[in-house]
C-alpha positions in Angstrom: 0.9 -14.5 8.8 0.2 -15.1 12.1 3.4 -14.3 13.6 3.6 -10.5 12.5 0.2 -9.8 14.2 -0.2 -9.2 18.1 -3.1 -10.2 19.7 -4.2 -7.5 21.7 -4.1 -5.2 18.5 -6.9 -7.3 16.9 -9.1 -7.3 19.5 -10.8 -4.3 18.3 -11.7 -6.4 14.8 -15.4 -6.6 14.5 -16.7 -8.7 11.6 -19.2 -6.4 9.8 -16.9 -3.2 10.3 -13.7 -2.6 8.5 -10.5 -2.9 10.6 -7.0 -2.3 9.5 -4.2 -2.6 13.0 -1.1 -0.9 13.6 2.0 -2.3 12.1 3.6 -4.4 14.4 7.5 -3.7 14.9 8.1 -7.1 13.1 6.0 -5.9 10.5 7.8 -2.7 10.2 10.7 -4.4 9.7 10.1 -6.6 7.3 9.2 -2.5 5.4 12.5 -1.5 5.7 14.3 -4.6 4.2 11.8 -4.6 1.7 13.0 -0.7 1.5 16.9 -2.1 1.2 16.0 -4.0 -1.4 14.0 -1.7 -3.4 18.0 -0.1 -3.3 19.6 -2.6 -4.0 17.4 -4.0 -6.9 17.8 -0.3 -8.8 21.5 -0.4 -7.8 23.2 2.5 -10.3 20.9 3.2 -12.1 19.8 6.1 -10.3 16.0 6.8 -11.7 14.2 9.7 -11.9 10.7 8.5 -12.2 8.2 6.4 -10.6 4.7 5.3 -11.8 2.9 3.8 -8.9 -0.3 1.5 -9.2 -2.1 1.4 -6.0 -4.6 -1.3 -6.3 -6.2 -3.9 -4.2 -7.6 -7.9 -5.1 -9.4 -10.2 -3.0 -8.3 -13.6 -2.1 -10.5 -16.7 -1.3 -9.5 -18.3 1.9 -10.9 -21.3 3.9 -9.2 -20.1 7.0 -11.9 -19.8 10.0 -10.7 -16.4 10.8 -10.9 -14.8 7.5 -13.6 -12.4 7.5 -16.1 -12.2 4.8 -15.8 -9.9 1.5 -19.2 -7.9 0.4 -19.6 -10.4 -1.7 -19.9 -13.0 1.0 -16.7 -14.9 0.7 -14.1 -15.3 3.0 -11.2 -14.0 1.6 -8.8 -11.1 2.3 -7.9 -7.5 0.4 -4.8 -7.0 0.5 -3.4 -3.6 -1.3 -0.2 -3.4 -3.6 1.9 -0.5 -4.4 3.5 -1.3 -7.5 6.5 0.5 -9.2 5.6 0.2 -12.9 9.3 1.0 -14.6 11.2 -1.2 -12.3 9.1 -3.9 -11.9 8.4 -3.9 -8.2 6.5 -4.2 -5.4 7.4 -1.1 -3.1 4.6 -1.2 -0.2 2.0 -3.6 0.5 -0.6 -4.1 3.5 -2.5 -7.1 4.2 -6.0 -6.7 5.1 -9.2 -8.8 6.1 -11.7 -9.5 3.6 -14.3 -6.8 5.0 -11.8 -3.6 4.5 -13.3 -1.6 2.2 -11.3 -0.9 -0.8 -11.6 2.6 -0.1 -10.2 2.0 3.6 -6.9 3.8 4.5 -4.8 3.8 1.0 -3.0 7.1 1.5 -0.3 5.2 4.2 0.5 2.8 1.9 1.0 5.5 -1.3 3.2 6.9 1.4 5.0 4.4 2.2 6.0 3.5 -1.7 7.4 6.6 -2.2 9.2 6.2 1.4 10.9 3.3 -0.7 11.9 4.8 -3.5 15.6 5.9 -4.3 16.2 9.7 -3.3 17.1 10.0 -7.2 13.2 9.8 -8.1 12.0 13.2 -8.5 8.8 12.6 -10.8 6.2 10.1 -9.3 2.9 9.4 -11.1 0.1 7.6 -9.1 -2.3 5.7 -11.3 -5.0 3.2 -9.5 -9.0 2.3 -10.0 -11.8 4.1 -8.7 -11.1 2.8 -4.8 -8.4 5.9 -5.1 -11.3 8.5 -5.5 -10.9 9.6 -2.0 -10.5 13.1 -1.0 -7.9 12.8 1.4 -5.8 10.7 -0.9 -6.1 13.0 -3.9 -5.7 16.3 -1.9 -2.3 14.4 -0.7 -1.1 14.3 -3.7 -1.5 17.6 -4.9 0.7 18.8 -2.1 4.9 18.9 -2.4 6.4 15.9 -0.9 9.3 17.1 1.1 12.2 17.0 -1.3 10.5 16.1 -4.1 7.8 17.8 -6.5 4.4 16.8 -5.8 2.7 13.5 -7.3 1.6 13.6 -10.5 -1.7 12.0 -12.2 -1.1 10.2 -15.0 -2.8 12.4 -17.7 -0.7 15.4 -16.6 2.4 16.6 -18.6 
């Protein structure tokens, strides 16, 4: 992990205050490989749909860095965009233990539907409670440039 962060960018990290830093370029590329893939992995099948869980998990850690979790523990949260049909992982974002769960979700629902084929022109979003964030939900009632705009689950 420590060679896709940059020093300078973490210097704003405080330990009692959620922090998430710019992708680094090395970072951002790793995104679009992981894009290429996505591509690759669908490969003629051309899908039109695309149910994303957005969630988040917390994982213990003994590293002296790691920041502590509400609960206490150090561990870190990252979040996971997951394409349900296809069985992939289309975004993720590593975070420190103290980022809310709430903190900053919309750029990575972004960038999962970023990675998915141009032939997807229904996306669902499903996720927990952590989603129930105004700007989040307001996003996705808006059109997505070249596609329709995301769909809950419950709608038809």
């Amino acid at each position: 992990m420590n060679a896709f962060h940059e020093e300078e960018a973490l210097e704003e990290r405080v330990a009692h205050q959620g922090f998430i830093p710019e992708e680094t370029v090395l970072l951002r590329g790793v995104a679009a490989v992981n894009r290429e893939l996505i591509r690759k992995a669908v490969g003629q099948e051309a899908p039109w749909k695309a149910t994303i869980d957005l969630d988040s998990t917390l994982i213990e850690t003994h590293k002296r860095e790691a920041y502590t979790t509400y609960l206490g523990e150090k561990e870190y949260h990252p979040v996971i965009a997951y394409w349900a049909e296809q069985d992939l992982v289309v975004a993720d974002e590593f975070r420190d233990g103290n980022v809310p769960a709430t903190m900053a979700l919309l750029p990575v629902l972004q960038e999962a539907i970023l990675a998915l084929p141009e032939t997807v022109r229904l996306v669902r979003f499903r996720s927990d409670s952590a989603a129930y964030v105004h700007e989040l939900l307001d996003w996705c009632r808006k059109e997505i440039p070249g596609r329709p705009p995301v769909r809950d689950v419950g709608e038809n």
